[in-house]
MARKOL-848215 format. One record per residue (C-alpha): residue number from 0; y, z, x. Coordinates in Angstrom, 2 decimals. Layout:
# residues N
num->NUM&v->Y&w->Z&u->X
...
END
This chain:
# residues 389
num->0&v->-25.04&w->39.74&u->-37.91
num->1&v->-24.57&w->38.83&u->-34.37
num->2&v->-23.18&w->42.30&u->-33.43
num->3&v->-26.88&w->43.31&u->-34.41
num->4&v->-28.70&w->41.33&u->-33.11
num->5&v->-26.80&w->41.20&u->-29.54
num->6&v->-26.07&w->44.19&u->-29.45
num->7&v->-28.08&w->47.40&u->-30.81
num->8&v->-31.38&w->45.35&u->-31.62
num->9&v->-31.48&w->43.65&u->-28.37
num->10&v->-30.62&w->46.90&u->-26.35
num->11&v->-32.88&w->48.55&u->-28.27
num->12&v->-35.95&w->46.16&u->-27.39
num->13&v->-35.09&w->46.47&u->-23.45
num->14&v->-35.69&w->50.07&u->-23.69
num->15&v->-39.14&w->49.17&u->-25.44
num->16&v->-39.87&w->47.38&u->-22.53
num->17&v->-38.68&w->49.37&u->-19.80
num->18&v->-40.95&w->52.07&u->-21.90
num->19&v->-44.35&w->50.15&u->-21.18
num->20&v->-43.29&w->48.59&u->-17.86
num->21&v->-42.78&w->52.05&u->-16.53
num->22&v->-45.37&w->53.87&u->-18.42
num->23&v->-43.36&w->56.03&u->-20.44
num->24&v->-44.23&w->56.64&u->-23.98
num->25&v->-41.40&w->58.91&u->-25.23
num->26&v->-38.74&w->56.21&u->-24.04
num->27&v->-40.84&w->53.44&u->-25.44
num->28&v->-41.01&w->55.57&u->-28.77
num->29&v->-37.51&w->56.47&u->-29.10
num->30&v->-36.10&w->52.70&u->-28.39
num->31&v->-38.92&w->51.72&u->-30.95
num->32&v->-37.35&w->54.38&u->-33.88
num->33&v->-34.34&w->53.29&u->-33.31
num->34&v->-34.91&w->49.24&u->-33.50
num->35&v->-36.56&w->49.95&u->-36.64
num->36&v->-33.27&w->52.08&u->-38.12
num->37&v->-31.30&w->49.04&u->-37.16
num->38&v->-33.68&w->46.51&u->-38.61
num->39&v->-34.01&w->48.08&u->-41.95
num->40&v->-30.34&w->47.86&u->-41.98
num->41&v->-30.23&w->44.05&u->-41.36
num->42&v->-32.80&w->43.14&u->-43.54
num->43&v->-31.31&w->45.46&u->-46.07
num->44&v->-27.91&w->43.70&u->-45.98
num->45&v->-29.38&w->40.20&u->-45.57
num->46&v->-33.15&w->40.02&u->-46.56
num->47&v->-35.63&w->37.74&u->-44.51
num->48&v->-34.42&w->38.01&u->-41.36
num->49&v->-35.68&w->36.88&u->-38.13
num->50&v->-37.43&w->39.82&u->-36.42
num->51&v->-41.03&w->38.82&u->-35.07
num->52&v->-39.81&w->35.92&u->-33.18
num->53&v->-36.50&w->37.81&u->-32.60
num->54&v->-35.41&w->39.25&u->-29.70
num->55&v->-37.28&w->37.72&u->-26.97
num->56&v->-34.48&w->37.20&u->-24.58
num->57&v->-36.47&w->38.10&u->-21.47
num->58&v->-39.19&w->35.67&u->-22.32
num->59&v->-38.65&w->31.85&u->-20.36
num->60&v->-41.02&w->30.33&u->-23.03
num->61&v->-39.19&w->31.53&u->-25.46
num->62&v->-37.61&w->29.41&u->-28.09
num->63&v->-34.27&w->28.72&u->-28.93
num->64&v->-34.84&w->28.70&u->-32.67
num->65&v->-36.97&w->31.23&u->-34.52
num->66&v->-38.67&w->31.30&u->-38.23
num->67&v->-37.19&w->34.46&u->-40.75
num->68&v->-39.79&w->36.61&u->-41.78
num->69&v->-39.87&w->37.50&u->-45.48
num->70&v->-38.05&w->41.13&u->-46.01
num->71&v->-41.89&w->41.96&u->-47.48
num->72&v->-43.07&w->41.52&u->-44.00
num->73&v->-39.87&w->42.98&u->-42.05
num->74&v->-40.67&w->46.11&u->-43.81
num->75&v->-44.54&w->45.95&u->-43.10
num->76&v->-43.72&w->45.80&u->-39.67
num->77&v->-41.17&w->48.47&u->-39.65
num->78&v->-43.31&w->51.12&u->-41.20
num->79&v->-45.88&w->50.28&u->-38.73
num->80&v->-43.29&w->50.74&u->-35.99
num->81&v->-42.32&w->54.12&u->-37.44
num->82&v->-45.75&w->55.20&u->-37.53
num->83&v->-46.68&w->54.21&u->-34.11
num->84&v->-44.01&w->55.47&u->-32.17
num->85&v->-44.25&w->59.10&u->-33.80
num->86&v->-47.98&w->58.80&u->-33.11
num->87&v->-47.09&w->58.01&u->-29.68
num->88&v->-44.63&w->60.82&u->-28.68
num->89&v->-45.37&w->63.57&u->-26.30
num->90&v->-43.10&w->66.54&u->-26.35
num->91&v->-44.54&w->67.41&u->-22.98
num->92&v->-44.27&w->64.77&u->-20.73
num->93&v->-40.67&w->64.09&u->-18.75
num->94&v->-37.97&w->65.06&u->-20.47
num->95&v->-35.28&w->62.56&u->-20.99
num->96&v->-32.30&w->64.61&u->-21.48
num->97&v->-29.43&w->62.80&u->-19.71
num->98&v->-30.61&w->59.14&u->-21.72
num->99&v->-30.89&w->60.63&u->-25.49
num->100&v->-27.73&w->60.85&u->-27.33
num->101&v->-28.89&w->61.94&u->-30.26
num->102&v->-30.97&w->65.24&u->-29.27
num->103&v->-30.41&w->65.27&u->-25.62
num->104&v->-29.06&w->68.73&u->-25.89
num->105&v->-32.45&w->70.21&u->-27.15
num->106&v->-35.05&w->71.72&u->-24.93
num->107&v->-37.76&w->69.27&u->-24.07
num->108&v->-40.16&w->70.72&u->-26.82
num->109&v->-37.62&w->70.44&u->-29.30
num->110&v->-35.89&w->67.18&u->-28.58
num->111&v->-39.01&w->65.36&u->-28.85
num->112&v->-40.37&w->66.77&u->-31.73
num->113&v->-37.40&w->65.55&u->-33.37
num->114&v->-37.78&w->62.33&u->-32.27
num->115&v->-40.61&w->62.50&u->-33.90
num->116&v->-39.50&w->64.25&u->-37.17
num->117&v->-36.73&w->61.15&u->-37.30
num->118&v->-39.82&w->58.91&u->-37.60
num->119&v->-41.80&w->60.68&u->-40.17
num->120&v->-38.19&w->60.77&u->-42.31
num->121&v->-37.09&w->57.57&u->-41.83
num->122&v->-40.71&w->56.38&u->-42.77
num->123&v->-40.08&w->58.36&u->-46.15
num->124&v->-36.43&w->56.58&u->-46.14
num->125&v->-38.43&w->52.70&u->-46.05
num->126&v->-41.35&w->54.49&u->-48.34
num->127&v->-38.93&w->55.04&u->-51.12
num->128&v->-37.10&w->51.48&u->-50.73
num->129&v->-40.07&w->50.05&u->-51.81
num->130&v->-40.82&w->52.02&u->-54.76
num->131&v->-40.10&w->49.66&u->-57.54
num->132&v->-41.41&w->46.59&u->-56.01
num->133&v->-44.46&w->47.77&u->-54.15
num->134&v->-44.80&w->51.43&u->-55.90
num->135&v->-48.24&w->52.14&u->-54.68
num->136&v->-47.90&w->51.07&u->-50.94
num->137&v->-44.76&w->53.22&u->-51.53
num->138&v->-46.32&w->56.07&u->-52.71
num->139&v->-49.16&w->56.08&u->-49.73
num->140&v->-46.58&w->55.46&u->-47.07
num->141&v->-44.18&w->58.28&u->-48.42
num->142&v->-47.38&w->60.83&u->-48.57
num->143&v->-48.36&w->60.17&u->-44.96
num->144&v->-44.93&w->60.88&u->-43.52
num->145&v->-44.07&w->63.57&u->-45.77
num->146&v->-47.61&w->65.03&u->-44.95
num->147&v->-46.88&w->64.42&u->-41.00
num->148&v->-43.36&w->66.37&u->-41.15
num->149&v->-39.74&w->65.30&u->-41.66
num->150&v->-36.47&w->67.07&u->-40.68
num->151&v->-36.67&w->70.31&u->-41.53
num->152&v->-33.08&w->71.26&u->-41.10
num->153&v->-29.47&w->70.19&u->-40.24
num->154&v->-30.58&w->70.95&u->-36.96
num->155&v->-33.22&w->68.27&u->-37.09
num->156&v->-30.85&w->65.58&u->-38.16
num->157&v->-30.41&w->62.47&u->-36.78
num->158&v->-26.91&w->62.13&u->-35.65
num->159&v->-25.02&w->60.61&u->-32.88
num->160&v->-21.60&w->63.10&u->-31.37
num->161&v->-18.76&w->60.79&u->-30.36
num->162&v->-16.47&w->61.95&u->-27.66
num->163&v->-12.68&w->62.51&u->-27.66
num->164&v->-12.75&w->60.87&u->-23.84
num->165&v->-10.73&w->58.23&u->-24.46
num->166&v->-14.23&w->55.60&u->-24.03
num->167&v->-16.78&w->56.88&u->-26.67
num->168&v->-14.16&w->57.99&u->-29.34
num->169&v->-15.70&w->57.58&u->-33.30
num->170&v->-15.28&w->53.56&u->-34.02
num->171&v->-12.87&w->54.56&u->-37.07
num->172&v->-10.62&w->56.80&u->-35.65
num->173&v->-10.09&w->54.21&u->-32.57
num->174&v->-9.76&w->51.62&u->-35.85
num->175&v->-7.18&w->53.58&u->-36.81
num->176&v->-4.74&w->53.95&u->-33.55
num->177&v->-3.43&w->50.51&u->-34.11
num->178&v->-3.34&w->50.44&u->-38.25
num->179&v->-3.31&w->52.89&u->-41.09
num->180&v->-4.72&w->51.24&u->-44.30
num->181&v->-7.95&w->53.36&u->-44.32
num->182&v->-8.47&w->54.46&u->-47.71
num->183&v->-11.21&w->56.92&u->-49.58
num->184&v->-12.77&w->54.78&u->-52.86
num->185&v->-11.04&w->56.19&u->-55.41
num->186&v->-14.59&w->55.96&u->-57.57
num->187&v->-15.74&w->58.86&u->-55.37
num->188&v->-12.83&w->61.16&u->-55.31
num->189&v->-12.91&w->60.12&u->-59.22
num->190&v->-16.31&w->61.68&u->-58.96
num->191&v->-15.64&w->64.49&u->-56.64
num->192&v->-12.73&w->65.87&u->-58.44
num->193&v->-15.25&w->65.57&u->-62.40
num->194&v->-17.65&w->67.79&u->-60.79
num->195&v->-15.31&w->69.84&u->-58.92
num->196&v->-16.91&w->69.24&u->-55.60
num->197&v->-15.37&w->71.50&u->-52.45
num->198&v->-16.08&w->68.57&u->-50.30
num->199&v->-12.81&w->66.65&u->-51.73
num->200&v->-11.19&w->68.03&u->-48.69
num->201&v->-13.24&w->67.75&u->-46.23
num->202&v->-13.88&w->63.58&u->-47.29
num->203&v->-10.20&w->62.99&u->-47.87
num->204&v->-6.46&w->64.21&u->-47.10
num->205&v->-4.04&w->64.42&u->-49.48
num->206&v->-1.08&w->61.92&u->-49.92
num->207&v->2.27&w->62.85&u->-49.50
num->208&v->2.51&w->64.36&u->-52.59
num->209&v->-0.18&w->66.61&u->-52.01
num->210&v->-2.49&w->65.05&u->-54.46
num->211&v->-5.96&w->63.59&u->-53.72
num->212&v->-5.72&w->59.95&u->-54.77
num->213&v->-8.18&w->57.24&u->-54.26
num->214&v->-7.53&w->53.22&u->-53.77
num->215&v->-9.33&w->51.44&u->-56.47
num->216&v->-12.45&w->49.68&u->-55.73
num->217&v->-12.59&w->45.82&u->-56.03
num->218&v->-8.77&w->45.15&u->-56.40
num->219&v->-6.58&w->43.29&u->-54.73
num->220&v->-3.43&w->45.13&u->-55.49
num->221&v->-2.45&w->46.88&u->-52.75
num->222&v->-1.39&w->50.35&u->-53.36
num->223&v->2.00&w->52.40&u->-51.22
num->224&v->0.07&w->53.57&u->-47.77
num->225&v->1.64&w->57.02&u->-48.62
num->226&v->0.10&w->57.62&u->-51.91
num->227&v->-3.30&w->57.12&u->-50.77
num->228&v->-6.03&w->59.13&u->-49.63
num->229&v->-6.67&w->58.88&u->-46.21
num->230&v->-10.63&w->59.71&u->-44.84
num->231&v->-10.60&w->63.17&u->-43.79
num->232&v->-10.38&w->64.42&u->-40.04
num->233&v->-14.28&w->65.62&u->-40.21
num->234&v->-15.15&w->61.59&u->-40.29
num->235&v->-12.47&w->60.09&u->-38.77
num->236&v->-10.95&w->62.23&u->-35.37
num->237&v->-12.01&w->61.22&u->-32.28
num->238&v->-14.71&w->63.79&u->-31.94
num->239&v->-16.38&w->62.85&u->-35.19
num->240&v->-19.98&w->62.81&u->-35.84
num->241&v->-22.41&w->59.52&u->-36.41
num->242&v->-25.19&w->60.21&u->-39.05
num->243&v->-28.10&w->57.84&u->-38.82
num->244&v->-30.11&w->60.12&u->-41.13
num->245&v->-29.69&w->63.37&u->-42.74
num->246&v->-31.73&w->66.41&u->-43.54
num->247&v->-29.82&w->65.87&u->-47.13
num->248&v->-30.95&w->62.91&u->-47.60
num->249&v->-34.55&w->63.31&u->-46.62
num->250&v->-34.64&w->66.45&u->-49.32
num->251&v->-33.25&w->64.23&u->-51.27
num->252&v->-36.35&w->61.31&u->-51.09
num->253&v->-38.57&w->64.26&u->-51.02
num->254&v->-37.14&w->65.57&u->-55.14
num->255&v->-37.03&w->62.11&u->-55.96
num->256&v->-40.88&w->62.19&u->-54.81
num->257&v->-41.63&w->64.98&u->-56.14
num->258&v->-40.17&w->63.95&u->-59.51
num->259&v->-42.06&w->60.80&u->-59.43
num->260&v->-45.46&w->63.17&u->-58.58
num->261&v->-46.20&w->61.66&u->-55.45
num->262&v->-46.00&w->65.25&u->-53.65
num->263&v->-46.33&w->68.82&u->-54.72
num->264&v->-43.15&w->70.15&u->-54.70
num->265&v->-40.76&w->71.81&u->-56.96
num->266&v->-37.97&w->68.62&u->-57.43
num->267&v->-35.35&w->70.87&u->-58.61
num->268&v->-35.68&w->72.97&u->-55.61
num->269&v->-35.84&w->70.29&u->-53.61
num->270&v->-32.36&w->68.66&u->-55.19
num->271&v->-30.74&w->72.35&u->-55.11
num->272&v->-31.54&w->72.37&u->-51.25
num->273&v->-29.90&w->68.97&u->-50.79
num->274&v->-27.03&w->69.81&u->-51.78
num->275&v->-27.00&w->72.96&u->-50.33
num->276&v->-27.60&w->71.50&u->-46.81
num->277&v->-24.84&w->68.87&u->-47.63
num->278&v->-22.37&w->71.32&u->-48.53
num->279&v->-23.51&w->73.03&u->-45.21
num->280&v->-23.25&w->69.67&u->-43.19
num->281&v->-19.49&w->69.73&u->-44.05
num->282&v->-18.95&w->73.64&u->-43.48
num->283&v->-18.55&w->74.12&u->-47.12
num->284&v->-18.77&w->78.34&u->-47.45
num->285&v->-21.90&w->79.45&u->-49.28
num->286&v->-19.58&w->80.99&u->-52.25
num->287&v->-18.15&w->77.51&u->-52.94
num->288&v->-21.77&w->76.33&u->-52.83
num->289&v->-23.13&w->78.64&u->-55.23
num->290&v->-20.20&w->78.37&u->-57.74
num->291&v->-20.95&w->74.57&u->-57.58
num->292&v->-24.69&w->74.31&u->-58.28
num->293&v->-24.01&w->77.17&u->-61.14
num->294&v->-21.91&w->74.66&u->-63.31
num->295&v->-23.95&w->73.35&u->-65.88
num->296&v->-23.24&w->69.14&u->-65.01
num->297&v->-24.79&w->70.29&u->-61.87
num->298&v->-28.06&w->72.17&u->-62.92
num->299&v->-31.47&w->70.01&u->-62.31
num->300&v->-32.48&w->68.70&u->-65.70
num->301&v->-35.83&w->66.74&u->-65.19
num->302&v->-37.19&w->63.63&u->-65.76
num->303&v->-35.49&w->60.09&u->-65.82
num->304&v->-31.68&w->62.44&u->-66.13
num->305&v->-33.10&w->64.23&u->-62.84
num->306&v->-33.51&w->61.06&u->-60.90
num->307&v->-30.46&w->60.31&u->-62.28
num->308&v->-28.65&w->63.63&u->-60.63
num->309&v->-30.96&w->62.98&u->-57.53
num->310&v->-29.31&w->59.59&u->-56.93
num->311&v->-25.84&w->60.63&u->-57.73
num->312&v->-25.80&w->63.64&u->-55.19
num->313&v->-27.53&w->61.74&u->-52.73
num->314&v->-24.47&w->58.57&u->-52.77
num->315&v->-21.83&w->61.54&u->-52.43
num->316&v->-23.63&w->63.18&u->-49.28
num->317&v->-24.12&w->59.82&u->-47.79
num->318&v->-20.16&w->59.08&u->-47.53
num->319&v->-19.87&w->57.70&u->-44.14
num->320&v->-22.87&w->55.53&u->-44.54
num->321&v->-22.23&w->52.72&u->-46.61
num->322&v->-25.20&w->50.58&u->-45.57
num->323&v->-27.56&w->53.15&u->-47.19
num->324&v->-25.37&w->54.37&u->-49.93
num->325&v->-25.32&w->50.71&u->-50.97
num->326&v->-29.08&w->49.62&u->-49.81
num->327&v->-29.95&w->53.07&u->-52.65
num->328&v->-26.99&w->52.19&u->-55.51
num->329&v->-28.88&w->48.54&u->-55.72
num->330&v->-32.62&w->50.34&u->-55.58
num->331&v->-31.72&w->52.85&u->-58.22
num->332&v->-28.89&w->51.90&u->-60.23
num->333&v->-26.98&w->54.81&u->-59.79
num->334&v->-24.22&w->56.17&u->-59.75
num->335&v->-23.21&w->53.60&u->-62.80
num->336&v->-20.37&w->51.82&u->-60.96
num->337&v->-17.99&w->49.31&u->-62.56
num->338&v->-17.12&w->46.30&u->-60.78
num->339&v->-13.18&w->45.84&u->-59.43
num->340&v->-11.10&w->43.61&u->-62.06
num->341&v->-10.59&w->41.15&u->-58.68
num->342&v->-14.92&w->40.58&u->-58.16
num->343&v->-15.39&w->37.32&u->-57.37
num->344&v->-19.41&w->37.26&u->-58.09
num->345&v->-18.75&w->36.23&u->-61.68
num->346&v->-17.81&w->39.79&u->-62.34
num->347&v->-20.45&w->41.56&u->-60.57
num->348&v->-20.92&w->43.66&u->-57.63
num->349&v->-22.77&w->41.64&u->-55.13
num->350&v->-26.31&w->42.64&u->-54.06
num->351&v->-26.39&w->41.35&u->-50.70
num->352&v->-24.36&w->39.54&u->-47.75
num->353&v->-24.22&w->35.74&u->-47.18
num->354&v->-25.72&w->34.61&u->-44.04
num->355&v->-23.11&w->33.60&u->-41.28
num->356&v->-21.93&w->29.65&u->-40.33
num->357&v->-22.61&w->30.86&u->-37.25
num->358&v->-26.74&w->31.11&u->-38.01
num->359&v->-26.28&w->28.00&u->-39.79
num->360&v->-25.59&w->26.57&u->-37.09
num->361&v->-27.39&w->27.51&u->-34.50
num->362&v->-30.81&w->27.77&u->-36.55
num->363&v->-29.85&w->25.95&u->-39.80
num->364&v->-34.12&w->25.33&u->-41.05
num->365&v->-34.98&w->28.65&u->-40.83
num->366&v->-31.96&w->29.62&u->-42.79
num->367&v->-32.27&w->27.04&u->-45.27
num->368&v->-35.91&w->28.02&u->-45.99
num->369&v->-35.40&w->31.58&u->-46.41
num->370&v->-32.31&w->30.91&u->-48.87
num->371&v->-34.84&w->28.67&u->-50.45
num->372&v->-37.25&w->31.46&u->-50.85
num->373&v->-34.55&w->33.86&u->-52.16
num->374&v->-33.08&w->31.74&u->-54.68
num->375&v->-30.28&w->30.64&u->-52.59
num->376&v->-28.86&w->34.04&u->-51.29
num->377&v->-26.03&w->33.94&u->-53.02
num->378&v->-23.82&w->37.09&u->-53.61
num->379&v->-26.21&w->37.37&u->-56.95
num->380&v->-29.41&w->37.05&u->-55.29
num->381&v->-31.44&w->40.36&u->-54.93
num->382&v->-33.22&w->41.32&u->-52.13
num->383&v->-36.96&w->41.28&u->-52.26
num->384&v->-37.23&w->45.19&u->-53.02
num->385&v->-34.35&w->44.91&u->-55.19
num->386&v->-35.95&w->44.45&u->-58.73
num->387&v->-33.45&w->46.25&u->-61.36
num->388&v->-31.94&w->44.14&u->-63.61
END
């Protein structure tokens, strides 16, 4: 919570300003995309949140305590945010090269237009959150973007390319210089090794008997470090890459759309695709690609089993981001996942975070009025766009 908000969300809102105060819509744009992909994953995670009185540190008059807005109207403002800052981007003014660590390495042409193509997807990402709570605003907002152009591929991906300097190293391999407890779920290499799934590798290392072998999830037993799976180098060396969105996962949103008949497209080709650029994400060869969408567990079958398939495929490509993989298990239901023998929620998997003493503390009404609104905010509570039961 604090790391957040003192962190990414406020440094994120300085670069909004330093946008306007020096006239520069692409830098205004781009701080503005990315304070909305941080937001949505606060008020995923947590709910209300404080975010329209938030972040105001500049301001004198500003006050020391600040109202939570419902998550209803986090995510109205965040889609706006989306919307204006890829309305607002000019691939032909200065090029910002040197400050963009995401597509600073494309031309200016290019790296803007993906700016842009970030916002249109990660509209249809917050589109599709909404789509059993609010399915009609959902639908409209999914159809814009989508109509307005997302990623179109791995190219266009939003991801952020750590550095094996010794300063901006990937946050778990410098976890991991001073312990070695890391562990792949064993639920997903479970999953991996049912549908035969080349990635196995390339997610996990063997253990020291050569054997890919998972910690189990929600148990406190703590398994011998050398019979576990450690994560594999491709996510965890120094060099790693950050994914903030994929071109997976968008074609994944866009079958699941197309399923639903919000847009005119083919969802089985769209679902084939995402795992195809998945598979191509992790330098999977296209022979192991093909062998794996010809088995038959794999093979798009339609309907309420396709969503099904869409959801499962899209929680295995999004290993490394647990925020969404989470924020899309408690939207969808799926993958069915057990909860650990040790869960503490009265046997359940929890479907959200508590908020922090320190909050409490520092800002205790509007905390206590937005557990009130939320039915206390306990471990059990959903989120507002979480409606399954």
């Amino acid at each position: 919570w604090t790391n957040f908000y003192a962190g990414p969300l406020e440094d994120f809102q300085e670069v909004i300003m330093e946008g306007e105060e020096l006239n520069r819509p692409n830098v205004k744009a781009m701080g503005m995309i990315m304070k909305a992909w941080t937001a949505q994953v606060v008020t995923d995670l947590w709910g209300d949140i404080a975010y329209s009185q938030a972040l105001r540190g500049r301001d004198p008059d500003a006050p020391l305590t600040v109202e939570f807005d419902t998550q209803e109207e986090v995510y109205n403002q965040l889609l706006a945010e989306v919307t204006e800052a890829a309305a607002m981007i000019d691939p032909s003014a200065v090029r910002i090269e040197r400050g963009d660590l995401i597509y600073g390495g494309a031309g200016k042409q290019i790296q803007m237009e993906r700016w842009r193509k970030f916002a249109n997807s990660l509209r249809m990402r917050m589109a599709m959150r909404l789509s059993e709570v609010a399915p009609a605003r959902a639908q409209s907002e999914f159809v814009n973007a989508y109509q307005a152009g997302g990623f179109e591929s791995n190219d266009d991906a939003a991801v952020l390319q750590y550095l094996d300097n010794g300063v901006n190293r990937h946050p778990i391999h410098v976890y991991e210089l001073s312990r070695d407890d890391h562990s792949v779920s064993g639920t997903l290499i479970d999953t991996l090794k049912h549908l035969n799934d080349p990635r196995l590798p390339v997610y996990a290392l063997p253990n020291k008997f050569g054997e890919y072998w998972g910690a189990p999830n929600g148990d406190m037993y703590d398994p011998e470090l050398d019979s576990i799976s450690r994560i594999g180098d491709f996510y965890s060396s120094a060099d790693s890459k950050g994914v903030l969105m994929s071109y997976a996962e968008l074609l994944f949103l866009q079958a699941e759309a197309a399923e639903r008949g919000w847009i005119a497209a083919d969802p089985a080709a769209l679902y084939e695709a995402g795992i195809r650029a998945a598979m191509e994400f992790n330098k999977i060869d296209a022979a192991a690609i093909d062998a794996y969408l010809a088995q038959p567990v794999i093979t798009y079958q339609g309907g309420m089993a396709g969503r099904r398939q869409i959801a499962l495929q899209k929680w295995i490509a999004l290993f490394g981001n647990g925020p969404e993989a989470y924020a899309e298990w408690r939207r969808t239901g799926w993958p069915e996942l057990t909860p650990g023998p040790d869960a503490k929620n009265d046997g359940q998997i929890p479907r959200r975070l508590f908020y922090p003493a320190s909050e409490l503390g520092l800002n205790r009404a509007a905390v206590e009025a937005a557990k009130a609104r939320q039915g206390g905010a306990t471990l059990k509570s959903p989120v507002w766009w979480d409606v399954r039961q």
